[in-house]
Backbone as ProteinMPNN parsed JSONL, in Angstrom:
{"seq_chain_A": "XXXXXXXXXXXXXXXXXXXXXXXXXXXXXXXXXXXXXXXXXXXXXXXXXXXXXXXXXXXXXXXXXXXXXXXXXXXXXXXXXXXXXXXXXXXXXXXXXXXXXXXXXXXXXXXXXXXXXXXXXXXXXXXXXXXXXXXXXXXXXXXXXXXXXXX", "coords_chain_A": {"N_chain_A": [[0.844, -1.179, 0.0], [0.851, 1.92, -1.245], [1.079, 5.393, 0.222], [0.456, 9.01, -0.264], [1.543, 11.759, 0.935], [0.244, 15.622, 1.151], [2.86, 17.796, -0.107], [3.694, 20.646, 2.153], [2.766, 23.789, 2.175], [5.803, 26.239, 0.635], [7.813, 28.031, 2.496], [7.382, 31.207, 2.711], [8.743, 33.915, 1.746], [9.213, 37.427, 2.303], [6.441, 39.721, 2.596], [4.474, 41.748, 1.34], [2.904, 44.295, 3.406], [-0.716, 45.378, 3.789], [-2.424, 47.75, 2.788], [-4.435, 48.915, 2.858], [-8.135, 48.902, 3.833], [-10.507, 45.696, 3.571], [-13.002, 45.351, 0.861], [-16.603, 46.256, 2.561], [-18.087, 44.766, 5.236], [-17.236, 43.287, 6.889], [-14.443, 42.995, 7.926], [-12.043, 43.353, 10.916], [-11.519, 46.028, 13.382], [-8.052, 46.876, 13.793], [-5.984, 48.158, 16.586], [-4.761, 50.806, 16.902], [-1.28, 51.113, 16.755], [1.627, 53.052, 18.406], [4.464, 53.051, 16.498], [6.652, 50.69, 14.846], [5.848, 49.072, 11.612], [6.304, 45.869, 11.741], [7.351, 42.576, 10.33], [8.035, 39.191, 11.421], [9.862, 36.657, 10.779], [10.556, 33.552, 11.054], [12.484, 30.704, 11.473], [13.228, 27.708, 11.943], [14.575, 28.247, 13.841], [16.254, 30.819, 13.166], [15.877, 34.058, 13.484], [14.24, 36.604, 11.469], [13.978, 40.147, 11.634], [11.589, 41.843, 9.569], [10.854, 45.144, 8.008], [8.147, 46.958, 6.846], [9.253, 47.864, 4.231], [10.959, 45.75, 3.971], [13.459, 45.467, 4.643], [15.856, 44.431, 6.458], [15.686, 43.993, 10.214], [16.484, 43.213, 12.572], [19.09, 43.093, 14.057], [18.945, 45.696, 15.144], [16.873, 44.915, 16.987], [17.626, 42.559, 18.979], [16.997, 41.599, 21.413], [13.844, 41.565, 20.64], [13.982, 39.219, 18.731], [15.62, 37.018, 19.864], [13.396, 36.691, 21.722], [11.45, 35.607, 19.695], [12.723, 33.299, 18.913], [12.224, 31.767, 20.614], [9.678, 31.193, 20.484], [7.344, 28.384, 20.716], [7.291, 26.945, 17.779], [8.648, 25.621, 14.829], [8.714, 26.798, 12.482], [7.289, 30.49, 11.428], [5.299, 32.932, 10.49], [5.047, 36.216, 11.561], [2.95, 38.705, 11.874], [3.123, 42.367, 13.217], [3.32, 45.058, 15.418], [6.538, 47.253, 16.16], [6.919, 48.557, 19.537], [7.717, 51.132, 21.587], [6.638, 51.237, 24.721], [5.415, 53.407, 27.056], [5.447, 54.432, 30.836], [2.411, 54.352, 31.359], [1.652, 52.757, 30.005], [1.159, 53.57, 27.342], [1.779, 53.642, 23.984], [4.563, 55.087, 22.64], [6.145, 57.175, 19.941], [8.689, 58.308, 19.576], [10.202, 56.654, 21.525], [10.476, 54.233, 20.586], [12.368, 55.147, 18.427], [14.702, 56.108, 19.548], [15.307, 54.144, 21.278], [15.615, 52.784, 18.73], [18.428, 54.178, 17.569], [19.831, 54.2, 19.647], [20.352, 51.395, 19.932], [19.411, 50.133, 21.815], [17.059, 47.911, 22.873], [15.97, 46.82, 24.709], [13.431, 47.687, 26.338], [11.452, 46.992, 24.437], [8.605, 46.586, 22.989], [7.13, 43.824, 21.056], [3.894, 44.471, 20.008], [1.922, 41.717, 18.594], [-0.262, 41.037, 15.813], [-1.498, 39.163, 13.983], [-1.105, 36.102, 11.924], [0.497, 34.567, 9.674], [1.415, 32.381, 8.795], [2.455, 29.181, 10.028], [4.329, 26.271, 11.035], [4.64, 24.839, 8.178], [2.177, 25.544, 7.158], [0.214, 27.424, 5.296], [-1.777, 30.152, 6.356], [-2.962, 32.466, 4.885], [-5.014, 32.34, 3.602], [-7.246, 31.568, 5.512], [-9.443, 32.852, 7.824], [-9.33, 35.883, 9.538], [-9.771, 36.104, 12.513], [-9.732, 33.649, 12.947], [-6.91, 33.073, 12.306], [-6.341, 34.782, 14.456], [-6.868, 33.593, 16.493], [-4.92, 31.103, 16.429], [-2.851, 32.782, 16.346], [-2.506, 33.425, 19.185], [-2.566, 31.207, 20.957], [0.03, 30.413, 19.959], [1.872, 32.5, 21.458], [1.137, 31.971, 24.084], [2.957, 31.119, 26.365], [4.806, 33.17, 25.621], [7.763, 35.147, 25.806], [7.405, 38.516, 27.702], [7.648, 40.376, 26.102], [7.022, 39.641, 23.474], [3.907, 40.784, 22.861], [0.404, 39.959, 22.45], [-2.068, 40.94, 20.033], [-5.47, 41.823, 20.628], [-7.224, 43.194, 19.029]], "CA_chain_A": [[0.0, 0.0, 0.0], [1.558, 3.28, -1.51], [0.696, 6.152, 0.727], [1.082, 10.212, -0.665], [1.479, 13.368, 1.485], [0.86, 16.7, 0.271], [3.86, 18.549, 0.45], [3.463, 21.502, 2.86], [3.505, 24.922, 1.032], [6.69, 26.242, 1.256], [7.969, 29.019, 3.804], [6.82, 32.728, 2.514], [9.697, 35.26, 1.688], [8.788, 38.617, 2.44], [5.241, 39.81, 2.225], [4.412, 43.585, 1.644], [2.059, 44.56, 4.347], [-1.898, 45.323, 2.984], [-2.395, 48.93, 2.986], [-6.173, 49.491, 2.581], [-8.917, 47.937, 4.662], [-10.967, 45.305, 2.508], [-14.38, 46.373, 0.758], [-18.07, 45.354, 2.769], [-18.56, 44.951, 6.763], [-16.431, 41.986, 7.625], [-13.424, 43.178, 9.102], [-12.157, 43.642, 12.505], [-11.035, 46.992, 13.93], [-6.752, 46.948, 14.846], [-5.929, 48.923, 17.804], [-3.382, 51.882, 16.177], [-0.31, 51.367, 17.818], [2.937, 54.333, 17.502], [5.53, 52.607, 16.484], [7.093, 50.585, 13.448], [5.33, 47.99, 11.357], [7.15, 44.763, 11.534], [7.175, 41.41, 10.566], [9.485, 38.198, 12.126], [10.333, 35.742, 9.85], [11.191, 32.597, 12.311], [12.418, 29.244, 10.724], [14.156, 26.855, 12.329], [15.679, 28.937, 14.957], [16.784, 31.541, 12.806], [14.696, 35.059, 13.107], [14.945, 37.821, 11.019], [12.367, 41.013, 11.962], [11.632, 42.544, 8.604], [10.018, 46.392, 8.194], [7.024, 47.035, 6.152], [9.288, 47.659, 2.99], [11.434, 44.427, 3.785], [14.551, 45.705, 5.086], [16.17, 43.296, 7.726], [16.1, 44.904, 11.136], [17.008, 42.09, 13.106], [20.186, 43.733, 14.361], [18.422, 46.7, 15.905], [16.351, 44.5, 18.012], [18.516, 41.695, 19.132], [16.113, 40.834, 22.362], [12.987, 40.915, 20.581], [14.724, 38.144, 17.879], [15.167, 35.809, 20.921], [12.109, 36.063, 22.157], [11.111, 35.255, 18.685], [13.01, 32.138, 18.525], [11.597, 30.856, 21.404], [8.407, 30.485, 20.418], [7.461, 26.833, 20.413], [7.436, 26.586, 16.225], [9.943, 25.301, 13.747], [8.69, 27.887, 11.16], [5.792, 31.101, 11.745], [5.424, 34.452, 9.855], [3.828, 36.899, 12.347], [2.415, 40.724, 11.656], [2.938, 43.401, 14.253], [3.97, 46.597, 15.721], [7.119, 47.381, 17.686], [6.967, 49.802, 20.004], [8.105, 51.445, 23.038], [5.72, 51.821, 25.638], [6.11, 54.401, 28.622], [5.146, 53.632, 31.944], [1.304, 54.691, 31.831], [0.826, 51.903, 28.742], [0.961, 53.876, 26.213], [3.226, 53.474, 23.207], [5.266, 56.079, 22.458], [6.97, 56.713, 18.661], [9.905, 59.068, 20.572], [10.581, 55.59, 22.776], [11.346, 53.229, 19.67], [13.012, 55.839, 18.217], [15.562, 56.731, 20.479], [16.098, 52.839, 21.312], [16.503, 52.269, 17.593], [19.194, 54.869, 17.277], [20.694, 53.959, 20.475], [20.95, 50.345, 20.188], [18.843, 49.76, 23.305], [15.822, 47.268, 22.6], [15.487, 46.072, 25.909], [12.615, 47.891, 26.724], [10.954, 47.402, 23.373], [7.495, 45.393, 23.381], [6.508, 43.626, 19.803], [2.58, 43.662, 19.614], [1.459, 40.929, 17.514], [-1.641, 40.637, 15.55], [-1.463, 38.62, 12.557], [-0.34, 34.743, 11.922], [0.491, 33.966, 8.602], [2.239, 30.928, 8.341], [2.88, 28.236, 10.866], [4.809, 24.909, 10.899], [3.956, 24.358, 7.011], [0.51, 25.716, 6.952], [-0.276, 28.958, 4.725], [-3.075, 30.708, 7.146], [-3.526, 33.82, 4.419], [-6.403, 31.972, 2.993], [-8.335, 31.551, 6.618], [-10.659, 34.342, 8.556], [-8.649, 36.636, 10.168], [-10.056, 35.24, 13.687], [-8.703, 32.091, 13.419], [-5.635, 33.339, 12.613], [-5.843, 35.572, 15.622], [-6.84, 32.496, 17.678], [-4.023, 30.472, 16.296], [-1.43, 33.24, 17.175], [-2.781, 33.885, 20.611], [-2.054, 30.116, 21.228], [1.096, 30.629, 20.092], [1.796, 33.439, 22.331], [0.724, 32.049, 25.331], [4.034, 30.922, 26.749], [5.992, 33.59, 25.317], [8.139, 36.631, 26.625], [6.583, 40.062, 28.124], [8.512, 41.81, 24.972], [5.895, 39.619, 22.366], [2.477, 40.734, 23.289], [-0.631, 39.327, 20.93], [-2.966, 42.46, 20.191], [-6.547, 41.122, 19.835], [-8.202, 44.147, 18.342]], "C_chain_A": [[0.885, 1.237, 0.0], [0.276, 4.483, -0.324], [1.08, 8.027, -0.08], [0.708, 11.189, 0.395], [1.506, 14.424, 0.934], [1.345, 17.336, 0.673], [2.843, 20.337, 0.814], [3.881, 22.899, 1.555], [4.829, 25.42, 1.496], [6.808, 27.414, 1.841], [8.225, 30.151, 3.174], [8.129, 33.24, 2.354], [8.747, 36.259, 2.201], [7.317, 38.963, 1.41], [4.715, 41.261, 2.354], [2.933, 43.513, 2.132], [0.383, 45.235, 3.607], [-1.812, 46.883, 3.511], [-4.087, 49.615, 3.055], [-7.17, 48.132, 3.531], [-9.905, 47.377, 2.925], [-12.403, 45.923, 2.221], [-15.7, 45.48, 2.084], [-17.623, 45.362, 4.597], [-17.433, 44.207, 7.589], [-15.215, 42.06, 7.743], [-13.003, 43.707, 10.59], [-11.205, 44.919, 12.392], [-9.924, 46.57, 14.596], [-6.688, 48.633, 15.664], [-4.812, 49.604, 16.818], [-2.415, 52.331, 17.216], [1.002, 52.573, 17.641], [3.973, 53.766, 17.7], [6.021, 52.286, 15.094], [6.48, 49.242, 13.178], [6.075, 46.923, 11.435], [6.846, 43.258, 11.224], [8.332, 40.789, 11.037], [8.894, 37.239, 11.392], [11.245, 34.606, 11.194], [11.163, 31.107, 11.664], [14.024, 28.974, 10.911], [15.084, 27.291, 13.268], [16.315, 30.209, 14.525], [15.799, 32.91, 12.468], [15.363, 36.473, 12.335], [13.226, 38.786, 10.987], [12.994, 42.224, 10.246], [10.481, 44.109, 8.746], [9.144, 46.262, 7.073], [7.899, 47.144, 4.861], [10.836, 46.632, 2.759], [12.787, 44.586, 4.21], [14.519, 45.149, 6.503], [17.12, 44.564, 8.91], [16.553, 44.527, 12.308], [18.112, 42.092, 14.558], [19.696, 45.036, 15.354], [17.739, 45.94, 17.008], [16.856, 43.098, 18.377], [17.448, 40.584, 20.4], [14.585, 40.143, 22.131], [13.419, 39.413, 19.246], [14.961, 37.258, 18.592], [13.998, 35.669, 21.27], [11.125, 35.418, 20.648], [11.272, 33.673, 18.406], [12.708, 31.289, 19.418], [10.284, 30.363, 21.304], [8.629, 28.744, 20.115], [6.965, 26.501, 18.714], [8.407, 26.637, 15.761], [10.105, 26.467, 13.085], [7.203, 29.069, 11.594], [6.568, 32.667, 10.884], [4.401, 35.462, 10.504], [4.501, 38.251, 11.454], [2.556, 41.449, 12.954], [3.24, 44.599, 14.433], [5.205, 46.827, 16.929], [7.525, 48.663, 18.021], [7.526, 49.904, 21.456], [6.69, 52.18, 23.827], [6.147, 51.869, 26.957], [5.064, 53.424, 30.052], [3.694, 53.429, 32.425], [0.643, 53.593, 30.529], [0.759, 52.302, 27.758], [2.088, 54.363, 25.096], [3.452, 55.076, 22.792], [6.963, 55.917, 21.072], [8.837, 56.909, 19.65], [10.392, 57.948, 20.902], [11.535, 54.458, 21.895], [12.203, 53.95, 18.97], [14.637, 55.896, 18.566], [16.028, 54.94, 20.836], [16.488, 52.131, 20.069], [17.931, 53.159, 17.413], [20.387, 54.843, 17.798], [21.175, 52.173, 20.533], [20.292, 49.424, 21.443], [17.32, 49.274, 23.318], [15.443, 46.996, 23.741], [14.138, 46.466, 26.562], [11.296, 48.014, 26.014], [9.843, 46.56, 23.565], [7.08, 45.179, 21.879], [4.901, 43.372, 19.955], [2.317, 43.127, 18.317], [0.128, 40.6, 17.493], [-2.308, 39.944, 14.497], [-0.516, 37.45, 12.556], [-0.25, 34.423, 10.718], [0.698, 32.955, 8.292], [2.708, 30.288, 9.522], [2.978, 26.689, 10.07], [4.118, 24.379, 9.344], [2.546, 24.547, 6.818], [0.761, 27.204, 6.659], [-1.255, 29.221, 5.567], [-3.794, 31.931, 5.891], [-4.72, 33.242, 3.848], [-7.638, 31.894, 4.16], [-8.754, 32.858, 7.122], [-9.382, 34.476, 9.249], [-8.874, 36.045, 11.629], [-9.78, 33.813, 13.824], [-7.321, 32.017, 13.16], [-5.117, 33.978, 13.983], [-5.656, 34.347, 16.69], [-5.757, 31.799, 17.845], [-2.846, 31.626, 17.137], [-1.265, 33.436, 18.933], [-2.3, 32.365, 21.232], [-1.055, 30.149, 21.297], [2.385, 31.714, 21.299], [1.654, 33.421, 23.61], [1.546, 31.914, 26.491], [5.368, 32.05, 26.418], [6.17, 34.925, 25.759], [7.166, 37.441, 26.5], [6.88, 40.779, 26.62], [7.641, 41.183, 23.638], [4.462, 39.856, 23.226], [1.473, 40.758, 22.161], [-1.784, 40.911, 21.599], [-4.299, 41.491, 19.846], [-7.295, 41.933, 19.309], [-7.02, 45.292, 17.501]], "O_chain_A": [[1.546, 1.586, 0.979], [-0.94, 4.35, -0.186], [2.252, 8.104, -0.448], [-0.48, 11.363, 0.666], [2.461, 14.656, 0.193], [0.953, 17.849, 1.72], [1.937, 20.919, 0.219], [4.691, 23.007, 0.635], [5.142, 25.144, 2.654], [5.767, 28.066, 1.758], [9.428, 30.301, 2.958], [8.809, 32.717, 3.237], [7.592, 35.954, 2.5], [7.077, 38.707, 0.23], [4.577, 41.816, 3.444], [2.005, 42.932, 1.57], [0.679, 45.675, 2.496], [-1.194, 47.173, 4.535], [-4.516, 50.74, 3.311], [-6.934, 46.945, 3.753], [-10.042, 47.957, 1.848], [-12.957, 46.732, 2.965], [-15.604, 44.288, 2.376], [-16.738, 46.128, 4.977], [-16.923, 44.523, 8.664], [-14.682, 40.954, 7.654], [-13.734, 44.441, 11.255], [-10.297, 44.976, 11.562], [-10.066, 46.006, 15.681], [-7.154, 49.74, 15.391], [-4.103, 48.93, 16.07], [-2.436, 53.224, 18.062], [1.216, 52.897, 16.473], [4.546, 53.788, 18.79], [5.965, 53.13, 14.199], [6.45, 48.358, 14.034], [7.071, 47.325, 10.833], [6.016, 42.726, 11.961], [9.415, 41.363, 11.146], [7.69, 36.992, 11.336], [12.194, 34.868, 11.933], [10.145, 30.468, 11.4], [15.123, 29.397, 10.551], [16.194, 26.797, 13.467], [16.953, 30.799, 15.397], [15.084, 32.943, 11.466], [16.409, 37.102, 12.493], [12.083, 38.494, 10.635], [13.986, 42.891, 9.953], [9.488, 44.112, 9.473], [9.43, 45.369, 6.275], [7.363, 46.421, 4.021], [11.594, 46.685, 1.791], [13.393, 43.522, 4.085], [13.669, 45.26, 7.387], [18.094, 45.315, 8.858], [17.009, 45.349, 13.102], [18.048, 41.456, 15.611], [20.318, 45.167, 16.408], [18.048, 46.354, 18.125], [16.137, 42.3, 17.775], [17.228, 39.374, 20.347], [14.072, 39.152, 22.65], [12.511, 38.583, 19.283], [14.507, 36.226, 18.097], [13.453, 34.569, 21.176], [10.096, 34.774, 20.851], [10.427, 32.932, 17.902], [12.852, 30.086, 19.198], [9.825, 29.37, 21.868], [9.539, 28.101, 19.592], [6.11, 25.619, 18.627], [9.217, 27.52, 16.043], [11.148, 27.115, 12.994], [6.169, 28.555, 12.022], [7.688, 33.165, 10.765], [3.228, 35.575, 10.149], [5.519, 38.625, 10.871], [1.927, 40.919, 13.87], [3.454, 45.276, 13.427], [5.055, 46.681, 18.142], [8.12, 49.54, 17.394], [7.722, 48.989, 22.255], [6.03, 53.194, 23.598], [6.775, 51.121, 27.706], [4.398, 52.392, 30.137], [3.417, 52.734, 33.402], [-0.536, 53.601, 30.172], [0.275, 51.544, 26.919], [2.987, 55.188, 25.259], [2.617, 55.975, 22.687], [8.007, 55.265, 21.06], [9.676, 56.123, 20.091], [11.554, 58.018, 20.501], [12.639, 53.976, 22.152], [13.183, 53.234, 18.765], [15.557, 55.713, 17.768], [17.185, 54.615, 20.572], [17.312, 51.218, 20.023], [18.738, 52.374, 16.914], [21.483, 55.121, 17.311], [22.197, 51.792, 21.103], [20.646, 48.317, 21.848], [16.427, 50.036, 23.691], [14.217, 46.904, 23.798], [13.656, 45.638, 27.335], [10.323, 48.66, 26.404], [10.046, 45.667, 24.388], [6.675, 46.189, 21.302], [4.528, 42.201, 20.028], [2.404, 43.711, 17.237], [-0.574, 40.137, 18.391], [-3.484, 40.112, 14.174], [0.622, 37.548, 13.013], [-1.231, 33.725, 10.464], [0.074, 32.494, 7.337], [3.516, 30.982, 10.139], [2.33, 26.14, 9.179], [3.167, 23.597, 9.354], [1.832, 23.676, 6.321], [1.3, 28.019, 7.408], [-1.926, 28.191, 5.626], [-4.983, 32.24, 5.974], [-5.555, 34.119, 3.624], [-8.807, 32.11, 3.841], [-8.258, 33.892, 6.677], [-8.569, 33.591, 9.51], [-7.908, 35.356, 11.954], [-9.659, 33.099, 14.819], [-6.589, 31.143, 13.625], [-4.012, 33.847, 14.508], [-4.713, 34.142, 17.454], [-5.33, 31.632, 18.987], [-2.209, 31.405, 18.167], [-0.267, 33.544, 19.646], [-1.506, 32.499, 22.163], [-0.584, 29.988, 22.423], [3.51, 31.405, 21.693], [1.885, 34.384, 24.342], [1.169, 32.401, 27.557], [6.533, 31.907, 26.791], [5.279, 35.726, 26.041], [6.266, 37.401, 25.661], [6.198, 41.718, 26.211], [7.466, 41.975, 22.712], [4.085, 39.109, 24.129], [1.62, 41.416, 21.131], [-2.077, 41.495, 22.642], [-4.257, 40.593, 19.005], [-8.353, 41.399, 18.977], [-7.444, 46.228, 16.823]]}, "name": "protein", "num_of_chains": 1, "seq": "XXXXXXXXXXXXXXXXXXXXXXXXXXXXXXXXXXXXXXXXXXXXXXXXXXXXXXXXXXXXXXXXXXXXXXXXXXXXXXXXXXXXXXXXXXXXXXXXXXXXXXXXXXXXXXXXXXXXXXXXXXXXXXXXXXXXXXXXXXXXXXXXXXXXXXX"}
């Protein structure tokens, strides 16, 4: 008895960020955070945080790139925002700024709100809410410096 698997799609390059909300009722309201768009590219242990027009920033944020690679997946392509937020919660551009310039991520927090791709599974074809669900899973174990945005 021959058996076939179908091969997994394969693992996304760089994906330019959607710029327009879609047409008709059925999307969800993101929270507008002040900071810089980012994605993390995470496969196989190796993360690289790309900016909205794909330039590897990786190097600037050195802490959130571990906490990246800790997630418990081989391979994941998350969406987010990283920002610096002051002491009253509220992000502040000035904050990432000034720790991109300086070198000083440590106080940087990535909100994530978008799962594209896990362990061989394309998600861009599923509802946005089950992607959220999926990443929030993902998320649940992982550093203060990734936080999952649900709105």
């Amino acid at each position: 008895m021959c058996t076939f698997q179908r091969a997994a799609p394969p693992f996304p390059g760089f994906r330019e960020p959607t710029k327009e909300a879609p047409d008709g009722d059925q999307w969800l309201h993101e929270i507008k955070y002040d900071g810089f768009r980012m994605h993390a590219r995470l496969d196989h242990g190796e993360v690289r945080l790309l900016t909205r027009n794909g330039l590897n920033w990786t190097g600037k944020y050195p802490q959130i790139a571990a906490a990246v690679s800790s997630l418990r997946a081989r391979q994941a392509y998350l969406d987010g925002k990283m920002c610096g937020v002051r002491a009253d919660g509220i992000t502040s551009f000035s904050m990432i700024q000034m720790a991109s310039d300086a070198g000083n991520a440590a106080g940087l927090v990535f909100f994530l709100f978008d799962l594209l791709y896990l362990d061989g599974e394309d998600l861009t074809a599923r509802q946005l809410t089950e992607r959220k669900a999926r990443l929030a899973g993902l998320l649940a174990r992982a550093s203060s410096s990734l936080q999952y945005s649900d709105r």
